[in-house]
C-alpha positions as CSV (number, residue, x, y, z in Angstrom):
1,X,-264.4,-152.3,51.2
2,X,-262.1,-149.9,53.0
3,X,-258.8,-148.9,50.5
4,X,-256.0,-150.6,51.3
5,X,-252.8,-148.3,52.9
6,X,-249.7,-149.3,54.1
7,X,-247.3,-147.2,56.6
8,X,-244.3,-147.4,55.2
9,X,-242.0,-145.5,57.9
10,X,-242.1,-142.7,60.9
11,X,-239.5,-140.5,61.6
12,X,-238.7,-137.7,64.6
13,X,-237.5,-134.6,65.3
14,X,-236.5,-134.0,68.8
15,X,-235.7,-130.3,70.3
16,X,-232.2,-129.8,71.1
17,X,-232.9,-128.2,74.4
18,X,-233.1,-131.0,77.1
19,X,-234.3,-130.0,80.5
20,X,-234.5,-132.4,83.5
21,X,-236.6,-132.1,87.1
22,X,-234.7,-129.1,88.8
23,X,-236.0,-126.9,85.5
24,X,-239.7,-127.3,87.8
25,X,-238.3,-126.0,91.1
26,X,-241.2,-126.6,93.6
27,X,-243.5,-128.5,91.7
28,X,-244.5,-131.6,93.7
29,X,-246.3,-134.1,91.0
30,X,-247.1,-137.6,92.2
31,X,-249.4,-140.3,90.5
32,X,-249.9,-139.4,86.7
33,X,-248.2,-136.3,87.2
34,X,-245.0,-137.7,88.2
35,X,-242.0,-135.9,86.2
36,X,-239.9,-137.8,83.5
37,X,-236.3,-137.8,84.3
38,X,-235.6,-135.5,80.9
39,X,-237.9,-134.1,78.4
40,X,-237.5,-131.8,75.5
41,X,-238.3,-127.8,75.4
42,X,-238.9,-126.0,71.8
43,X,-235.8,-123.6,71.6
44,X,-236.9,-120.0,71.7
45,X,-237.9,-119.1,68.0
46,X,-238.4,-122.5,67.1
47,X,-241.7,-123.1,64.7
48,X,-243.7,-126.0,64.8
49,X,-243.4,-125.8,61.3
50,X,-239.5,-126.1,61.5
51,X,-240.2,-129.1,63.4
52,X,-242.4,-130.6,61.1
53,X,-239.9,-129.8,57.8
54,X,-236.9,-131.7,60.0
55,X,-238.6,-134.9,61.0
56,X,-240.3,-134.6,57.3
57,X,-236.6,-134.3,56.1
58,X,-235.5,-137.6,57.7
59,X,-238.1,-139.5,55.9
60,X,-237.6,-138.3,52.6
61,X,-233.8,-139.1,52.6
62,X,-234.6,-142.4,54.1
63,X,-237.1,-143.5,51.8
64,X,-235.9,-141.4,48.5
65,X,-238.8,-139.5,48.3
66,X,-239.0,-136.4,45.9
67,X,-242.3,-134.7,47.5
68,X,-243.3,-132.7,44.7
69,X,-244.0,-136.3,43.2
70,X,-244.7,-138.3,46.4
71,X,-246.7,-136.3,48.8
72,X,-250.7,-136.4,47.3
73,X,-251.8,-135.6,51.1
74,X,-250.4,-133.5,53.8
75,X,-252.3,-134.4,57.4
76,X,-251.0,-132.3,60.1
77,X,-252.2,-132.0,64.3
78,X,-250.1,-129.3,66.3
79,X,-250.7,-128.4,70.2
80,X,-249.7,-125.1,69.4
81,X,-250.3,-123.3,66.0
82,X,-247.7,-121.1,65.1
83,X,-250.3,-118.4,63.7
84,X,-253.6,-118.7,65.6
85,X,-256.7,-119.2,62.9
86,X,-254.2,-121.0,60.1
87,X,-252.9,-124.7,60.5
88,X,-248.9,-125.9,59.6
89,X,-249.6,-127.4,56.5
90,X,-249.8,-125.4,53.8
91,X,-246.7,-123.5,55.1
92,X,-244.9,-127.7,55.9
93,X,-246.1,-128.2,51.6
94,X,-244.3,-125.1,50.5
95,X,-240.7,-126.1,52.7
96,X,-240.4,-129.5,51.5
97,X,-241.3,-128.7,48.1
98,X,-244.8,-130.8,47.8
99,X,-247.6,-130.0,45.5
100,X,-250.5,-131.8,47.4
101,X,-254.2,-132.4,46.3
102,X,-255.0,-132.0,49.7
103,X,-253.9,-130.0,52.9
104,X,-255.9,-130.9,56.3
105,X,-254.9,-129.4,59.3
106,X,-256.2,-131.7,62.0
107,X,-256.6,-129.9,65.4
108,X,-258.5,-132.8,67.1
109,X,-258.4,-135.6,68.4
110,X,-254.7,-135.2,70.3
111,X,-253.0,-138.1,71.6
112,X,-254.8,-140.3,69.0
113,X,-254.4,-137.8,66.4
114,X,-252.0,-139.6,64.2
115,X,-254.2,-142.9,64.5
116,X,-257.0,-141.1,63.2
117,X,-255.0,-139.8,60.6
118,X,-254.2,-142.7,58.8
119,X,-258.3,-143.3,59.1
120,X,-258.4,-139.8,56.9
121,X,-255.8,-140.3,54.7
122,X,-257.4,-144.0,54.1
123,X,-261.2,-142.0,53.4
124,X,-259.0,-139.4,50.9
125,X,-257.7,-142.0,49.5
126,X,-260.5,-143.8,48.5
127,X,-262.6,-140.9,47.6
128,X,-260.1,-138.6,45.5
129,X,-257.3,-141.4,43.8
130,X,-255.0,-139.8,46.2
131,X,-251.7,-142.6,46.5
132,X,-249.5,-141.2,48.8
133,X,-250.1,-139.2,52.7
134,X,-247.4,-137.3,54.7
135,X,-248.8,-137.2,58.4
136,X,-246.9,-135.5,61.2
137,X,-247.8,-134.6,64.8
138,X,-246.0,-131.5,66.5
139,X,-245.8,-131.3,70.2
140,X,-244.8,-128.1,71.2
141,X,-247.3,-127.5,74.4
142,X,-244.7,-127.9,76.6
143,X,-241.6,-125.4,76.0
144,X,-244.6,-122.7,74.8
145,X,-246.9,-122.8,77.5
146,X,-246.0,-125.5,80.2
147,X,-243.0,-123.9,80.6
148,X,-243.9,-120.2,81.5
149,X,-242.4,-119.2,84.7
150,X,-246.7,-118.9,85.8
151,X,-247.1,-122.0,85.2
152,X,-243.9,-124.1,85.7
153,X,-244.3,-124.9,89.7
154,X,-247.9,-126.2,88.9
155,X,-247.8,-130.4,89.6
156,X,-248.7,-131.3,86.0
157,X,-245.9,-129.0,84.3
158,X,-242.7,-131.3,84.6
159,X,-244.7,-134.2,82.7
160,X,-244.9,-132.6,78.9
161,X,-242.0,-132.8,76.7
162,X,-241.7,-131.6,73.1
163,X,-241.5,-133.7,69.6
164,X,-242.4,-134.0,66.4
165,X,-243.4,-136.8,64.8
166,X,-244.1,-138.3,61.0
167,X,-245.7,-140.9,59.0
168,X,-245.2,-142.4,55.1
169,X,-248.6,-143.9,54.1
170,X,-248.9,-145.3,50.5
171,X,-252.3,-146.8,49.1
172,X,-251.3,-150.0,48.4
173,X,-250.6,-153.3,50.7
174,X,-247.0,-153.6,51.4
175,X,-246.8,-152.8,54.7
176,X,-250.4,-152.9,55.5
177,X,-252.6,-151.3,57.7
178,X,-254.4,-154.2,58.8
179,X,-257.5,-152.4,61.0
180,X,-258.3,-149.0,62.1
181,X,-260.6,-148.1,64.8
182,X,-261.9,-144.3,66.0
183,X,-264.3,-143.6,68.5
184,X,-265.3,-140.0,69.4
185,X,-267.0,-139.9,73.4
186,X,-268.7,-136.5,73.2
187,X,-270.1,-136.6,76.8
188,X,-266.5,-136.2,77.6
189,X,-265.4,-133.2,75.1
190,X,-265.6,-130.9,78.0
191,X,-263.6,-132.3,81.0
192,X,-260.5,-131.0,79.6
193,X,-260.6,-127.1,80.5
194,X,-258.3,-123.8,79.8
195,X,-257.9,-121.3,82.8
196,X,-256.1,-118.6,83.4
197,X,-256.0,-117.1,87.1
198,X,-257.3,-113.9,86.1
199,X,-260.3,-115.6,84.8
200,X,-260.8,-114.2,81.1
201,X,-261.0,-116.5,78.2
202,X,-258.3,-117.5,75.7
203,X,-258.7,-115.4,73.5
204,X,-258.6,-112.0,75.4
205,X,-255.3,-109.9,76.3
206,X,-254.6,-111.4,80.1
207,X,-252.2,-110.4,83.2
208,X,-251.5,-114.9,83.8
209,X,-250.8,-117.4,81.9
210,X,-253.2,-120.1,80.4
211,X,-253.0,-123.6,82.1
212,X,-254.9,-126.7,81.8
213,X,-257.2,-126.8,84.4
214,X,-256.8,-130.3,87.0
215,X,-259.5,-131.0,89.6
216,X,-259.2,-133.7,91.7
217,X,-262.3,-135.1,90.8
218,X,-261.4,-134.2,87.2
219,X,-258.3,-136.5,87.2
220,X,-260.2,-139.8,89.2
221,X,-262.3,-139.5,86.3
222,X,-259.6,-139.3,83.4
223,X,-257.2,-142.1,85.2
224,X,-260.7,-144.1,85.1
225,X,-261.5,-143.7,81.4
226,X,-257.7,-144.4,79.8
227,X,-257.6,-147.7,81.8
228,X,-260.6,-148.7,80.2
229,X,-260.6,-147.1,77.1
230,X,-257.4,-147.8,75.9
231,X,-257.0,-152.5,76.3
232,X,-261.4,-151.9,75.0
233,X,-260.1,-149.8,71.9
234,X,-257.1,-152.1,71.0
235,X,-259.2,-155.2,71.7
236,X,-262.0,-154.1,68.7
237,X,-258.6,-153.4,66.5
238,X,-257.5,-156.8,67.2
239,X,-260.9,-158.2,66.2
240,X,-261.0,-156.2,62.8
241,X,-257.9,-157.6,62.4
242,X,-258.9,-161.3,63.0
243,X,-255.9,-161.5,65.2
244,X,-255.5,-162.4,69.3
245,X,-253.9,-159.9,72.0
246,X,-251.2,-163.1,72.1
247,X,-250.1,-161.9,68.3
248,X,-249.3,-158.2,69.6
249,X,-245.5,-158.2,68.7
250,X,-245.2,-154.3,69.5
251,X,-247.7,-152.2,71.2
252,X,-247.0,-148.7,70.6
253,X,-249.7,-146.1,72.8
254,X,-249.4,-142.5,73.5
255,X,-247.0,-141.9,76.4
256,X,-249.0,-140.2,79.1
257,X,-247.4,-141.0,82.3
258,X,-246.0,-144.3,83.5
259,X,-249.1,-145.3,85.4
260,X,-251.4,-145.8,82.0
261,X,-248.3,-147.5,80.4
262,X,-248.6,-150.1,83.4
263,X,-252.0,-150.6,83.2
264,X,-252.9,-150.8,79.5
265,X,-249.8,-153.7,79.0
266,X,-251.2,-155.6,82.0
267,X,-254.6,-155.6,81.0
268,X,-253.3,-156.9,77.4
269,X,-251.1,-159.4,79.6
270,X,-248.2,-158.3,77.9
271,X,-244.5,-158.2,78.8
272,X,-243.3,-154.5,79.2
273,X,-240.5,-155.6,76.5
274,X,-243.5,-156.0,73.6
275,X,-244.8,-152.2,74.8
276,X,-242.4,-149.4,74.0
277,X,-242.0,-146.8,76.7
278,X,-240.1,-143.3,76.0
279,X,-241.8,-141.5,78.7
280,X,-238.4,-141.5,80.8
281,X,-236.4,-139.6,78.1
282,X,-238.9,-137.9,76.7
283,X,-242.0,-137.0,79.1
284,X,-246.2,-137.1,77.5
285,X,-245.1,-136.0,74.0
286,X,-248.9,-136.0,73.0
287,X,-249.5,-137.3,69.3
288,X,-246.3,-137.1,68.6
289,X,-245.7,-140.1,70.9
290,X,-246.5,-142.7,68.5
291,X,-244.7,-141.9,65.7
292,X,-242.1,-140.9,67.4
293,X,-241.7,-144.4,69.3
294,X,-242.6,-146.6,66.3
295,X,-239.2,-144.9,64.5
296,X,-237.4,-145.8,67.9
297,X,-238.5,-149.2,68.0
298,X,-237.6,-149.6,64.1
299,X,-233.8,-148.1,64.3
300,X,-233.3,-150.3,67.7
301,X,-234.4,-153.4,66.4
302,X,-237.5,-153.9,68.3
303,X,-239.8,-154.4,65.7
304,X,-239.0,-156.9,62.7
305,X,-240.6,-158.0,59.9
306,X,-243.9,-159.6,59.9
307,X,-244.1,-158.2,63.4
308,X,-247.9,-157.7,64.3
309,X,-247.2,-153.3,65.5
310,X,-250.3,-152.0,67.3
311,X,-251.4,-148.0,67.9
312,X,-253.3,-147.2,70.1
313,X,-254.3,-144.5,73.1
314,X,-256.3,-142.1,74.0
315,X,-256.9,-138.3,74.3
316,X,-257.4,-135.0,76.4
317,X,-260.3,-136.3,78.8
318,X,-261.5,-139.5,77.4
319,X,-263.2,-137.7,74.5
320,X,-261.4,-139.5,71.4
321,X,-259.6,-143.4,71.4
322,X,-258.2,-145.1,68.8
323,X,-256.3,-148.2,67.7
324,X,-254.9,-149.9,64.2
325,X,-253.1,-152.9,63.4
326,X,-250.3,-152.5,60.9
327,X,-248.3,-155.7,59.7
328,X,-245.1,-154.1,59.5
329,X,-243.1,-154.7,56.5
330,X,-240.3,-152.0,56.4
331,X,-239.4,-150.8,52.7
C-alpha cells in the first residue's frame, strides 16, 4: 500500500521586475505563443536559490515550521541552475536552516515536476521513515535566457515568465493526497531541442545565444500531445481516486498558454471558474505554475475545505504527464 501524504500548503515567490508586451519589440507570437499581458523577469543577480529561500520563507511563517526539525526532505526542479553540474538544494538546506535526510535535485520532468515530486517524496517516505518534504519549483528560464536581446524578438520569447513555487507534504492523512499518477513517453524525450545560431552545442563557449528550437511541424505535434495527454492523465487520477470528473472542485494544470487551458477544461466539461488561470499576469511559469496557483486559489478563497483539488499537466514535448488528487484540508 502506497504511504499516506498529505499537502499541507504552497507558497510563491514572485520577481519584483514586471515586464509587459512592448519589453518583446517585434516579436509577432500567435496561437500558443501568444504573449501574456505581464510576466515576471529574475532581477539581475537574482539566484534561484534566493527564490527558493523566499517562497520557502512564507511557508514556514505560515505554518510555524522550525526546519531544522520539520524539513526530513528537500525536493527541488530549477530551469536554470545557478552553478552548472550542482542542484539548489543543498545550498536552499543550509539558508533556511534544515538538516535533511535527504537532498534530491530534480532536473526532470518540467511542467509536471512538482507532481512527480510529491510521487518521490511519497517513495522516500515509505522507504527511509522520512515524515516531512519541502518541494519547490524555480522558474527562472525566462529573465536568464528568454530574455537575451538574441533571443527576445523570437515568437515564443514573450510567453515565459518567472516564479518560484513551494510545497509542505507531511506523511500522514490530514490533508491527503488521494492519487498520484506519472507517466514518462520516451519516444518523445527528444522533440524538445537547444540551438544556438552558430550551431555549437551547449556546453561550448559560443558568439549567440541558446534558444529552444520551434519547428512548425514540431509545434502541430506538441499542441496534439497536451490536448490528449493532459484530460487522459487527470482521467486515470480520478479513477485511483474512485472519484468522477463532476467531483473536480479545482483543477490546477501547468500554465502553458491559454489555448491548452481551453482545451484541457472543455474536455473535463468544466466551467473555467473550477480551473485556475494565471497565465494573464504571469505568462508559462513552468513547474512553478502549480504551486504557485494552488497558493493563489487558497488566499482568494477559491478552494475550501473538502474541496476535491486536482494537478495535473504536462511537459517539454509530450515526454512526461502527471496528475494527483489531493482532498484539501488546509491546516
Amino acid at each position: 500500500m502506497n504511504q499516506p501524504i498529505s499537502l499541507i500548503a504552497t507558497a510563491s515567490y514572485l520577481p519584483e521586475n514586471v515586464v509587459d508586451r512592448s519589453f518583446f519589440g517585434e516579436s509577432k507570437g500567435g496561437g500558443i505563443f501568444r504573449a501574456p499581458k505581464e510576466r515576471r523577469h529574475v532581477a539581475e543577480g537574482e539566484t534561484a536559490v534566493d527564490m527558493l529561500e523566499r517562497a520557502t520563507g512564507k511557508l514556514v511563517d505560515r505554518l510555524g515550521l522550525v526546519p531544522r526539525r520539520d524539513v526530513d526532505i528537500v525536493l527541488t526542479n530549477v530551469s536554470c541552475l545557478d552553478i552548472p553540474f550542482t542542484g539548489c538544494g543543498a545550498s536552499l538546506s543550509k539558508r533556511i536552516g534544515a538538516s535533511p535526510q535527504w537532498v534530491v535535485d530534480v532536473q526532470n520532468s518540467g511542467c509536471v515536476s512538482f507532481v512527480y515530486m510529491m510521487a518521490l517524496a511519497r517513495s522516500l517516505m515509505a522507504s527511509s521513515g522520512a515524515r516531512t518534504a519541502l518541494v519547490g519549483n524555480v522558474q527562472n528560464a525566462a529573465g536568464r535566457a528568454f530574455a537575451h536581446p538574441g533571443n527576445r524578438t523570437r515568437p515564443q520569447s514573450s510567453v515565459p515568465g518567472d516564479a518560484c513555487g513551494v510545497g509542505y507534504l507531511v506523511a500522514n492523512d490530514a490533508s491527503p493526497v488521494r492519487s498520484i499518477v506519472t507517466h514518462a513517453y520516451g519516444d518523445y524525450a527528444d522533440d524538445m531541442r537547444i540551438k544556438s545560431d552558430d550551431g555549437k552545442p551547449w556546453w561550448e563557449p559560443r558568439t549567440t545565444p541558446l534558444y529552444i528550437d520551434f519547428t512548425e511541424e514540431r509545434v502541430a505535434q506538441i499542441v496534439s500531445r497536451g490536448n490528449a495527454l493532459v484530460p487522459a492523465v487527470v482521467r486515470e487520477a480520478l479513477q485511483a481516486a474512485e472519484i468522477g470528473a463532476g467531483d473536480i472542485d479545482l483543477l490546477v494544470t501547468n500554465q502553458p498558454n491559454l489555448v491548452f487551458l481551453r482545451n484541457w477544461r472543455e474536455a473535463l466539461l468544466l466551467s473555467k471558474e473550477k480551473h485556475v488561470d494565471t497565465f494573464e499576469e504571469h505568462g508559462n511559469t513552468f513547474g512553478a505554475a502549480i504551486p504557485v496557483s494552488l497558493e493563489r486559489a487558497a488566499l482568494t478563497g477559491r478552494v475550501k475545505k473538502g474541496d476535491h483539488v486536482v494537478l495535473g499537466g504536462f511537459s517539454h514535448a509530450g515526454d512526461y504527464a502527471a496528475s494527483a488528487v489531493v482532498h484539501w484540508q488546509p491546516s
